[in-house]
C-alpha positions in Angstrom: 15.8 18.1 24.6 15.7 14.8 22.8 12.6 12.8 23.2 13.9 8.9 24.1 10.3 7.9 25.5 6.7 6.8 24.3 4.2 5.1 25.7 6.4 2.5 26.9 7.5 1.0 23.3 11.3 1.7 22.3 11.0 3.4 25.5 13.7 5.0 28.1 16.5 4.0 25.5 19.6 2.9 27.9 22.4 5.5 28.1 24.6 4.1 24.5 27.2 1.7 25.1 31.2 2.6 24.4 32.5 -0.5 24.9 33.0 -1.3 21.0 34.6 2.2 21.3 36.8 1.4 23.9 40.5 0.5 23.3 40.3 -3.4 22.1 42.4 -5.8 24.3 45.0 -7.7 22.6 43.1 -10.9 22.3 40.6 -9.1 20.4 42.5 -7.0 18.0 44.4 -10.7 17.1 41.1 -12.1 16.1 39.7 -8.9 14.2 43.5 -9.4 12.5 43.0 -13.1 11.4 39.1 -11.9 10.5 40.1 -9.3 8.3 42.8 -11.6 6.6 40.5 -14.4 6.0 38.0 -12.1 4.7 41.2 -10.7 2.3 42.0 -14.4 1.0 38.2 -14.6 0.2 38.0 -11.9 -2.0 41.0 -12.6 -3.4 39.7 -15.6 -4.2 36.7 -14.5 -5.6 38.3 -12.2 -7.7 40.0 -15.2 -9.2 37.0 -17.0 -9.8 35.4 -13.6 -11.3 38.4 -13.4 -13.7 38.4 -16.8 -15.4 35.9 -15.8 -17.9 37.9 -12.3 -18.6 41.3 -14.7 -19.2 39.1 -17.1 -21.6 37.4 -14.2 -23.3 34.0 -15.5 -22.6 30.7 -13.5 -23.5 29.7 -11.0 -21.1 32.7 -11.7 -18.5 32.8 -8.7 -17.5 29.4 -8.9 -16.2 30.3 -10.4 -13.1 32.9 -7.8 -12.5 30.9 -4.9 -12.9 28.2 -6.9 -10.3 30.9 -7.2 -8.0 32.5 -3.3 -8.7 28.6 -2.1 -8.1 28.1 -3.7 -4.4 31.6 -2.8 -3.0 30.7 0.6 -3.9 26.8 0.2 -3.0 28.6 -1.3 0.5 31.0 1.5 1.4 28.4 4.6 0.6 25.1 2.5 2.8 27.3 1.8 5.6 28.0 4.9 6.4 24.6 5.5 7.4 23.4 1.7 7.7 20.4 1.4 5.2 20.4 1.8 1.2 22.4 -0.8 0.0 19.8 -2.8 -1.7 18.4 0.7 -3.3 21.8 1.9 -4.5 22.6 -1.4 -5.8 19.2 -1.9 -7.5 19.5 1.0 -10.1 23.0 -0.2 -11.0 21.9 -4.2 -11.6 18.7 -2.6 -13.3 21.1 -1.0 -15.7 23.2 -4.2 -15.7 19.7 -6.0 -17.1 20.6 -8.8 -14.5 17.2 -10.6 -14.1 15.3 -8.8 -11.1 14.5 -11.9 -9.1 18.0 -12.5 -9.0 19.3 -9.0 -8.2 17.3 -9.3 -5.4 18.5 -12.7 -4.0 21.6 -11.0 -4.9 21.3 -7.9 -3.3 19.5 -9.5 0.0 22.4 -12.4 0.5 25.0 -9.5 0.9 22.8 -7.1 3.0 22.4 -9.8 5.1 26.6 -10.5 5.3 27.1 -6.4 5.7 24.0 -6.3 8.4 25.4 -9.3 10.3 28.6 -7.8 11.0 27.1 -3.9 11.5 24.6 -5.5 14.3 27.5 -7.5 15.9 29.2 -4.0 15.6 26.7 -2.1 17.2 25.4 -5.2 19.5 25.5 -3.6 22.8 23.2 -0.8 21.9 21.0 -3.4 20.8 17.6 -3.8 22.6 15.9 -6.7 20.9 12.5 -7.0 23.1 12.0 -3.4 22.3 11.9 -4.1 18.2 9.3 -6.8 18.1 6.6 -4.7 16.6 8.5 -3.9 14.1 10.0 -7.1 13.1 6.8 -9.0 13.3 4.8 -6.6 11.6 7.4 -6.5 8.4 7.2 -10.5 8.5 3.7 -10.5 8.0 3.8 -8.4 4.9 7.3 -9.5 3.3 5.2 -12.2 1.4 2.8 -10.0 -0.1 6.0 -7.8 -1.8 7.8 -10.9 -2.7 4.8 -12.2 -4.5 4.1 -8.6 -6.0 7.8 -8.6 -7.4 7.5 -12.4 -8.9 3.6 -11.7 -10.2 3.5 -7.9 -10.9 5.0 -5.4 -12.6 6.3 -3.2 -9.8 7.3 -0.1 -12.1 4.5 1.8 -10.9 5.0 1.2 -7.0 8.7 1.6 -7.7 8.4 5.0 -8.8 5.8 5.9 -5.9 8.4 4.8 -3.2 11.4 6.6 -5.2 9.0 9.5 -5.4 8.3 9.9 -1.9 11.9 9.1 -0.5 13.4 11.8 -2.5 11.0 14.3 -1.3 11.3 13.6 2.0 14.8 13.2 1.6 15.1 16.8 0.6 13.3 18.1 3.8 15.9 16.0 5.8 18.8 18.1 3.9 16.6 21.9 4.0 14.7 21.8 7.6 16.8 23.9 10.2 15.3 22.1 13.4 13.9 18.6 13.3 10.3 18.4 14.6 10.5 15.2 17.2 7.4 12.6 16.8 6.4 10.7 19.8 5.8 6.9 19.2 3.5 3.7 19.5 3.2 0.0 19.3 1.0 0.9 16.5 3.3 3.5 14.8 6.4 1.3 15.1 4.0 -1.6 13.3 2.9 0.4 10.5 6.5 1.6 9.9 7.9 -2.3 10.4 4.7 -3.5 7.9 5.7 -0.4 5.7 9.5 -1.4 5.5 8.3 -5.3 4.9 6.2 -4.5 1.8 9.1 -2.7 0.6 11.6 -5.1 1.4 9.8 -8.1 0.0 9.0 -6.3 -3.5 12.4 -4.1 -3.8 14.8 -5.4 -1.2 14.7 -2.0 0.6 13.0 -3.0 4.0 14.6 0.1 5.9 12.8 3.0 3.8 9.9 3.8 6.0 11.6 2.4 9.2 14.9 4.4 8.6 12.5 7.4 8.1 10.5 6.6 11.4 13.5 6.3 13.1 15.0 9.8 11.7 11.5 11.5 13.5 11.8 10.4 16.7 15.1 12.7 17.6 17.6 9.6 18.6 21.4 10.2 18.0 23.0 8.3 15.6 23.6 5.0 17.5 19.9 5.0 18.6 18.5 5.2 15.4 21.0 1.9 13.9 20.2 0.1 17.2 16.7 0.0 15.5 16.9 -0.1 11.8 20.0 -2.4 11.3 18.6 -5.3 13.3 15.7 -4.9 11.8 17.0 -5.2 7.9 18.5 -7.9 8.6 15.6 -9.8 9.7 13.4 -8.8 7.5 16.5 -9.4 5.0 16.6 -13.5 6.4 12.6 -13.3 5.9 13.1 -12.1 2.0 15.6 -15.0 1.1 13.3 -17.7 2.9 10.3 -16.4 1.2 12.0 -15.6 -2.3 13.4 -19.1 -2.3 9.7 -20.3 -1.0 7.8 -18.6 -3.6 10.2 -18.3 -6.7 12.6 -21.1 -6.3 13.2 -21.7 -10.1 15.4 -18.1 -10.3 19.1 -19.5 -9.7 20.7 -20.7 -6.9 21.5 -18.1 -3.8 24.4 -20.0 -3.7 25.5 -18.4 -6.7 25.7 -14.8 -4.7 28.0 -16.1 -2.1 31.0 -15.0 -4.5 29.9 -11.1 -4.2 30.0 -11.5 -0.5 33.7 -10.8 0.4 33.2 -7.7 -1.5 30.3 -6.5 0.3 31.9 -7.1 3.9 35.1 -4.7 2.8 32.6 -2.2 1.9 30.9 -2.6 4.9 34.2 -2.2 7.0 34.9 0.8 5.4 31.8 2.7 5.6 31.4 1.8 9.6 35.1 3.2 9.8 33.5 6.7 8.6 30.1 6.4 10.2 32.2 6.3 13.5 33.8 9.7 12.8 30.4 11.2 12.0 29.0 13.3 14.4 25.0 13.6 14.8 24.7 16.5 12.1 26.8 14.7 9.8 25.0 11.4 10.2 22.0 13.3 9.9 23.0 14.9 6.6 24.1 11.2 5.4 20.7 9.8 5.7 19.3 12.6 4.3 21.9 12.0 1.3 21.5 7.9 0.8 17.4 8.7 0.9 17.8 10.8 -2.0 20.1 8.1 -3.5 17.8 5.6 -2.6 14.5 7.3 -4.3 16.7 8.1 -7.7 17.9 4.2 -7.5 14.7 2.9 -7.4 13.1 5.6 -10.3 15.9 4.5 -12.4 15.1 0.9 -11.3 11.3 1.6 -12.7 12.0 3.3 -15.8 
């Protein structure tokens, strides 16, 4: 039977909500209609703006598309499961040779648009009070990665953290029945400080928390309720403290143009995480962790 209780932290989870699964009223399917289209006129004017420098046969205009192609894409495969996108973008802007500080500024600016609209998605599942631990342990330790990933080179923790994901992604896929791992305000910290390190030096704050949150036995639903929310404030924390600490990298301004593209990725992969059934979501995280450790080897080497 599945374990929803420990020691009163992220305790007695309340029976999921179905109301965002419940047949929309007509008032709201209008506004989710005039969402989506203003979301449409954005991209298309994005795409615009990206294609000036094709049309004028500037250096390295395509650049900007291939930026654009890699997070739709990176989008539509994390959403499915709710975590990864900064890891499966990394590897491709690594390739890309776009300036790390800025890949990550990047990368954070349109986690935090796709996590917005998955935790307004997934909102009444939400329990906030129940994910401070978490949140205020990965605050206290998102400076320490951001300076790591301005000061240091982060090759060698990079690999470590691909390393280990992949592993344990690989016991996700092979294990038959998953062993259930009661929990603590101390446990949820570590995995919250965990995730911050990560999230501040790679832009991947859900590693160790998506992990934690994969051992405890919730359903699918349960396990977002905790993650998303917290990537995306550990996502806010990153951009304050990037901008804080390295404020001569660009303008995060300048990522607002990848945005559009993001969000339709986003809407896409929530469409087929709602299809999923536990076992399938299941075998998707164990998927996007393996991703996610190969992203960031290739982002090392």
């Amino acid at each position: 039977m599945m374990q929803n209780q420990h020691n009163g932290t992220l305790a007695a989870w309340p029976a999921v909500s179905r109301k965002h699964t419940a047949s929309a009223s007509p008032n709201t399917l209008s506004v989710q209609r005039i969402c989506f289209a203003a979301l449409a006129l954005w991209a298309l004017i994005a795409s615009a703006e990206l294609a000036d420098p094709i049309i004028e046969q500037r250096e390295g205009a395509w650049l900007s598309i291939a930026v654009a192609a890699v997070l739709l894409f990176s989008a539509v495969v994390s959403s499915i499961a709710g975590f990864a996108f900064s890891a499966l973008a990394g590897g491709a802007l690594a390739y890309l040779q776009i300036d790390k500080v800025q890949a990550v500024q990047t990368m954070v600016l349109c986690s935090i648009a796709t996590q917005l609209y998955a935790v307004w998605t997934i909102r009444d599942s939400i329990r906030w009070s129940l994910l401070w631990p978490m949140i205020l342990a990965g605050a206290l330790t998102i400076p320490v990665g951001v300076l790591l990933l301005v000061h240091v080179d982060a090759s060698v923790y990079a690999a470590g953290l691909g390393a280990f994901m992949a592993c344990y992604a690989c016991y996700v896929l092979v294990r038959r029945e998953p062993r259930v791992v009661s929990g603590s305000v101390w446990r949820d910290a570590v995995a919250g400080a965990l995730g911050g390190l990560a999230g501040g030096l790679a832009g991947f704050p859900g590693s160790f928390v998506t992990i934690w949150c994969s051992m405890r036995g919730w359903d699918k639903l349960q396990q977002r309720a905790v993650y998303q929310p917290y990537i995306l404030a550990m996502q806010i924390v990153t951009i304050i403290c990037l901008r804080a600490i390295a404020p001569s990298h660009g303008s995060v301004a300048g990522g607002l143009i990848f945005v559009p593209f993001a969000l339709l990725g986003a809407i896409a992969g929530l469409a087929v995480f709602q299809r999923l059934t536990n076992r399938q979501f299941q075998v998707a995280v164990g998927l996007l962790l393996a991703a996610s450790g190969a992203g960031l080897l290739a982002r090392a080497f």
